[in-house]
Residue, then its C-alpha position, 0 to 999 in steps of 0.5 A: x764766141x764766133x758768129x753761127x755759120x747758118x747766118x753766112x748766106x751765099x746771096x746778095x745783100x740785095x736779095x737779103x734786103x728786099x727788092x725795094x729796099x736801099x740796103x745802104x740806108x739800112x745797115x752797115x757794110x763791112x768786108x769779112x775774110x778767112x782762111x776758112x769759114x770757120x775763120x771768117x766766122x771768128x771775124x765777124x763783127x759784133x752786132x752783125x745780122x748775117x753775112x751776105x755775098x760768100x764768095x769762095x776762092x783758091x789759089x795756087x801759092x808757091x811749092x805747088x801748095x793752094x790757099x783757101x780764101x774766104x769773103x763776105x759782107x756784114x751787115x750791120x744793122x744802122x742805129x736808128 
């Protein structure tokens, strides 16, 4: 089962976080990417909360072909 696309947030950890809260000391940061968003998705470690930090790229490949890439940030949260 992939992970729910509406749990792939384009904001910051940060912001996701709180202002006053080291995000670090809270959850486990762990780098997700894909060739789409529903690949990503599939990549999603488990226990993740939410996704933080999508990015979006394309890039310009040989043969006048583009590649789609997708990014974000797990957050994972720490056992306490």
């Amino acid at each position: 089962m992939s992970f729910p696309l509406e749990k792939i947030l384009p904001i910051s950890t940060q912001d996701y976080a709180g202002p006053n809260v080291n995000a670090k000391l809270i959850y486990n940061m762990v780098g997700v990417h894909g060739s789409s968003l529903d690949n990503l998705a599939e990549k999603v470690p488990e226990r993740t909360e939410v996704v933080t930090d999508l990015r979006f790229s394309v890039s310009a490949t040989t043969y006048n072909r583009t590649a789609n890439f997708y990014s974000g940030t797990a957050l994972i949260p720490r056992e306490r």
